[in-house]
MDTraj code that builds the backbone (N, CA, C; nanometers):
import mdtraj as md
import numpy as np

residues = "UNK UNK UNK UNK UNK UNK UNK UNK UNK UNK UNK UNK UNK UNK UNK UNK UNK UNK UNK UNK UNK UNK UNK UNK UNK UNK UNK UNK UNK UNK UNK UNK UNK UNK UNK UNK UNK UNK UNK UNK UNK UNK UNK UNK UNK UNK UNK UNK UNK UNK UNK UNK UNK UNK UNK UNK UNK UNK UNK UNK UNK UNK UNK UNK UNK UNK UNK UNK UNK UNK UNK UNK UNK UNK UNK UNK UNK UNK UNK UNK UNK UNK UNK".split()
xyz = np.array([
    [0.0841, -0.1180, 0.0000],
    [0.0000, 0.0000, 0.0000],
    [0.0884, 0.1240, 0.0000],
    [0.0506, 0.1678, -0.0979],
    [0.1356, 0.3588, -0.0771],
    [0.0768, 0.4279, 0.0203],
    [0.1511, 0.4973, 0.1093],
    [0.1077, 0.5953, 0.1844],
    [0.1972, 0.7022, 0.1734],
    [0.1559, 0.8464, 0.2649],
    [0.2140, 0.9488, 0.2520],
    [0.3980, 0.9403, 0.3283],
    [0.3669, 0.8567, 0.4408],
    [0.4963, 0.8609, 0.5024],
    [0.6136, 0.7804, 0.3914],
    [0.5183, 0.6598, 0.3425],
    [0.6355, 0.5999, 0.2549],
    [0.6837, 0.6644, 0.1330],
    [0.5691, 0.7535, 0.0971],
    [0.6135, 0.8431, -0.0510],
    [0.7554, 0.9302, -0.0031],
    [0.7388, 0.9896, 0.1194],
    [0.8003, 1.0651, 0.2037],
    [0.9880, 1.0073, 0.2076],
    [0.9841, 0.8916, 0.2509],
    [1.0838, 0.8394, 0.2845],
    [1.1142, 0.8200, 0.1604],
    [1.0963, 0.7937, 0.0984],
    [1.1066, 0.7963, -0.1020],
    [1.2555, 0.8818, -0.0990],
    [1.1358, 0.9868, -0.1031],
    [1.1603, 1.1188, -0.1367],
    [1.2916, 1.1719, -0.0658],
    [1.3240, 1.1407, 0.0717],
    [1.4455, 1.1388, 0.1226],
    [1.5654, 1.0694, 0.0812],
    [1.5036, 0.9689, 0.0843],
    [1.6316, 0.8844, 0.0215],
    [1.6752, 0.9459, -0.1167],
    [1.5730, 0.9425, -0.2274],
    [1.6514, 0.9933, -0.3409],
    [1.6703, 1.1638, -0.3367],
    [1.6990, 1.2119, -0.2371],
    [1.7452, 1.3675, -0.2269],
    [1.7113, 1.4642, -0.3607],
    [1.5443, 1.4561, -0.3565],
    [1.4823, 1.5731, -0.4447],
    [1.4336, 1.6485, -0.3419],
    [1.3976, 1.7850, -0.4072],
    [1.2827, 1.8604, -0.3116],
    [1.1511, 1.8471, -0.3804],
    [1.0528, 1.8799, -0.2931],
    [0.9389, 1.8227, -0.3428],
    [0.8142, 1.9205, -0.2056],
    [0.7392, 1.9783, -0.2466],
    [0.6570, 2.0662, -0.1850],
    [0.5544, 1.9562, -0.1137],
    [0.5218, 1.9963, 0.0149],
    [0.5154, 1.8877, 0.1424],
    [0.3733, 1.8489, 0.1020],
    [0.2785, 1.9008, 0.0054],
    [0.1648, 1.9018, -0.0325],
    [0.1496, 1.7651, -0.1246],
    [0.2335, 1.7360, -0.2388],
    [0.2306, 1.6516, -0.3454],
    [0.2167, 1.4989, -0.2787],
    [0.2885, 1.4641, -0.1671],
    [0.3057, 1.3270, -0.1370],
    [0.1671, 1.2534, -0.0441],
    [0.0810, 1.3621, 0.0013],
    [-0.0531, 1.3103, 0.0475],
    [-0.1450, 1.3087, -0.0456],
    [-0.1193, 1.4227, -0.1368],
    [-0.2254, 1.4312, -0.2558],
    [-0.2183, 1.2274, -0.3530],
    [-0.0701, 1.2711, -0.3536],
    [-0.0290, 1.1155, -0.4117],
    [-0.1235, 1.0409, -0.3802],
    [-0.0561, 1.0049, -0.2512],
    [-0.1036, 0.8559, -0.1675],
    [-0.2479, 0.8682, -0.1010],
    [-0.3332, 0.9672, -0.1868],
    [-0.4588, 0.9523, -0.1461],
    [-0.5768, 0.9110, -0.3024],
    [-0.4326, 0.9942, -0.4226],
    [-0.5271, 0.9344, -0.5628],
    [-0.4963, 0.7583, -0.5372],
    [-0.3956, 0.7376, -0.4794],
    [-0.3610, 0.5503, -0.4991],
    [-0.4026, 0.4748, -0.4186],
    [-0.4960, 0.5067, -0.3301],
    [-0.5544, 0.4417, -0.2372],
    [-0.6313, 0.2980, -0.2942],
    [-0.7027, 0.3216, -0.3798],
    [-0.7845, 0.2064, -0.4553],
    [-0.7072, 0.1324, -0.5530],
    [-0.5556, 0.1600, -0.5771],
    [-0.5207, 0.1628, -0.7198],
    [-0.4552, 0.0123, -0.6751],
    [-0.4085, -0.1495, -0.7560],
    [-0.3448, -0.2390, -0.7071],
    [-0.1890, -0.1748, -0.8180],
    [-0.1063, -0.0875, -0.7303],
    [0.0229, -0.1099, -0.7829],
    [0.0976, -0.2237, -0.8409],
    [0.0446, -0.3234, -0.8295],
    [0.1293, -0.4309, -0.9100],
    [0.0712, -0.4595, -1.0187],
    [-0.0615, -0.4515, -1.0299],
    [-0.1129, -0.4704, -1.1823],
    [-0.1067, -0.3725, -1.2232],
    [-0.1107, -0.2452, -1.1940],
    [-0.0562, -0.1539, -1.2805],
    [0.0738, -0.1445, -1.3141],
    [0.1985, -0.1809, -1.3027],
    [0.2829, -0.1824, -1.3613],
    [0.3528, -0.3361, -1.4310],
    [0.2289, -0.4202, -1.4147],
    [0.2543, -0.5653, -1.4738],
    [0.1390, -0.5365, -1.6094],
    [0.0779, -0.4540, -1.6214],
    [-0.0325, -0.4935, -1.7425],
    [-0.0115, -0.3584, -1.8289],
    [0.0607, -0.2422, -1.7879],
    [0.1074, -0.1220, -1.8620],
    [0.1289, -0.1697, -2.0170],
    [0.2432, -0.2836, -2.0084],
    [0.2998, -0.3450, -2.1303],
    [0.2011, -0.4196, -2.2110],
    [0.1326, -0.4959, -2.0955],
    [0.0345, -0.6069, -2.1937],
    [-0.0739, -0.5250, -2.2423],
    [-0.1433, -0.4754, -2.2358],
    [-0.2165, -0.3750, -2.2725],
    [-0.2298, -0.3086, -2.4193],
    [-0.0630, -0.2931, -2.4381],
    [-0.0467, -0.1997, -2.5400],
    [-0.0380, -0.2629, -2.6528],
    [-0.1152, -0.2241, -2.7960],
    [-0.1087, -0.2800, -2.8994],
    [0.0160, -0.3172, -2.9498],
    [0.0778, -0.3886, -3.0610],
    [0.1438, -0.4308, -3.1223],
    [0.2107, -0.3170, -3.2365],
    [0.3360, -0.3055, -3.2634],
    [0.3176, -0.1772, -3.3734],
    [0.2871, -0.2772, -3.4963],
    [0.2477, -0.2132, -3.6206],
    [0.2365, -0.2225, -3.7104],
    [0.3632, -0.3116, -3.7599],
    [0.3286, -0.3525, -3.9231],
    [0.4631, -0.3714, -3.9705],
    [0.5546, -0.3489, -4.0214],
    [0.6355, -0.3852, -3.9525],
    [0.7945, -0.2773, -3.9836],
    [0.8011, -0.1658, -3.9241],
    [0.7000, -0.0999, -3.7924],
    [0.7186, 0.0112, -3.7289],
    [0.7678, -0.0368, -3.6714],
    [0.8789, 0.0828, -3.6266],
    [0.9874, 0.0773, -3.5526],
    [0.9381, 0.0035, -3.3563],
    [0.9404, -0.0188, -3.2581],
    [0.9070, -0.0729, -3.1069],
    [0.9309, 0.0526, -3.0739],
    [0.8679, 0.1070, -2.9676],
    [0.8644, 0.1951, -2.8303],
    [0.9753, 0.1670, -2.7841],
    [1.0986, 0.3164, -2.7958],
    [1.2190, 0.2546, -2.7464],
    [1.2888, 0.3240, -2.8628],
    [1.2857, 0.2009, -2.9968],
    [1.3653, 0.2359, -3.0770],
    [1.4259, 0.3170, -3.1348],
    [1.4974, 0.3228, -3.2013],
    [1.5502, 0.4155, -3.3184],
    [1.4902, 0.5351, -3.3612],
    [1.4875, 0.6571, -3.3232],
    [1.4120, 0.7412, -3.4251],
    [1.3878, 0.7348, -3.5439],
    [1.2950, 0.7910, -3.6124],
    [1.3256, 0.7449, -3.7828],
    [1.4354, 0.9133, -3.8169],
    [1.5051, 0.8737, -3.9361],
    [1.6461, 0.9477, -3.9523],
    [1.5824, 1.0979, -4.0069],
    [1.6258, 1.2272, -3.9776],
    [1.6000, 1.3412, -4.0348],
    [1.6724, 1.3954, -4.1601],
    [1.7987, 1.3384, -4.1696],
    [1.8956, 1.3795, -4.2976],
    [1.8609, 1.3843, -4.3827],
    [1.8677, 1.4338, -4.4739],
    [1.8456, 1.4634, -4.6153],
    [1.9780, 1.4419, -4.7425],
    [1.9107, 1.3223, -4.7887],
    [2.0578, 1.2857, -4.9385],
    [2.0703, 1.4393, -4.9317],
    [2.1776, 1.4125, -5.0108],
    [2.2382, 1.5347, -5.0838],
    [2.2131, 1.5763, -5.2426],
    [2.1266, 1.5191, -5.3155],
    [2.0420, 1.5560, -5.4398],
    [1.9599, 1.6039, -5.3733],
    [1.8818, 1.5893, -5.2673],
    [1.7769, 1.6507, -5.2469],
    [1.7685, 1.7327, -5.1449],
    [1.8911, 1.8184, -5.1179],
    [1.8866, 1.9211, -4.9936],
    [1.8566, 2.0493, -5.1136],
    [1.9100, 2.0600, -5.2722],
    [1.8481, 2.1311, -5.3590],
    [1.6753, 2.1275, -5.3894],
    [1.6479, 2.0974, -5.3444],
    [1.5038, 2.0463, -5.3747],
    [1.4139, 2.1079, -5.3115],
    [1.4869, 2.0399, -5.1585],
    [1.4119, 2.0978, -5.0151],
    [1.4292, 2.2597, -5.0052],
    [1.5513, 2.2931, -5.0216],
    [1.5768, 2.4488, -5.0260],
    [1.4730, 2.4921, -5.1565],
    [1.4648, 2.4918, -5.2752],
    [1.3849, 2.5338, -5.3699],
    [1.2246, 2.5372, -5.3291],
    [1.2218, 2.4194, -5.2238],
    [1.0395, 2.3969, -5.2064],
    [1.0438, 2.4898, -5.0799],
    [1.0897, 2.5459, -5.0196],
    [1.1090, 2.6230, -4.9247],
    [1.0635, 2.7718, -4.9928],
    [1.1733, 2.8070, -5.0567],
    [1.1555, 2.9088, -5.1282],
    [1.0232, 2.9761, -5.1978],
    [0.9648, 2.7990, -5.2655],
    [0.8473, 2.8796, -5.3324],
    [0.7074, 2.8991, -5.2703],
    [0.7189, 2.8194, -5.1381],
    [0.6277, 2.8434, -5.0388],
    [0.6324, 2.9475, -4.9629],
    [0.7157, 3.0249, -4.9898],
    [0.7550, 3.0965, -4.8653],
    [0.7483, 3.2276, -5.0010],
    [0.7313, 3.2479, -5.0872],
    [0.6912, 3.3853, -5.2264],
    [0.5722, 3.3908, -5.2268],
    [0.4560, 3.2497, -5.2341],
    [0.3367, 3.2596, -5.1978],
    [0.2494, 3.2973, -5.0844],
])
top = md.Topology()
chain = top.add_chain()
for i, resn in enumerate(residues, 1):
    res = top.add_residue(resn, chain, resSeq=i)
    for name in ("N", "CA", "C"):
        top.add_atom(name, md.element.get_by_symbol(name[0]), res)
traj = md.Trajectory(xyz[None], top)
């Protein structure tokens, strides 16, 4: 069970500051909540990506631009930006 004193002692140990208000507010939304299935079913829960999308986690997809087409991008810039 979460409570305010244990949020508290948390909070000491990992040496943040934290306004004396937040840790009852906490441990009074989690009163009903079962902490272990919530962080055992977070994962199961979540759909599957698509295919060939990249996993939660991964790789960003890349921003670079070939180099034939940094002329391109600059030109389409340009003519959007006269209109």
């Amino acid at each position: 069970m979460v409570t305010e004193d244990k949020i508290n002692a948390l909070i000491k140990v990992v040496g943040v500051n934290v306004e004396p208000l937040w840790p009852g507010l906490f441990a009074k939304a989690l009163v009903n909540v079962n902490i272990r299935s919530l962080f055992c079913n977070t994962v199961a829960g979540r759909p599957t990506p698509a295919g060939g999308a990249a996993p939660v986690g991964g790789p960003a997809p890349s921003t670079t631009v070939a180099p034939g087409e940094e002329k391109k991008v600059k030109a389409k810039k340009r003519r959007l930006m006269m209109t």
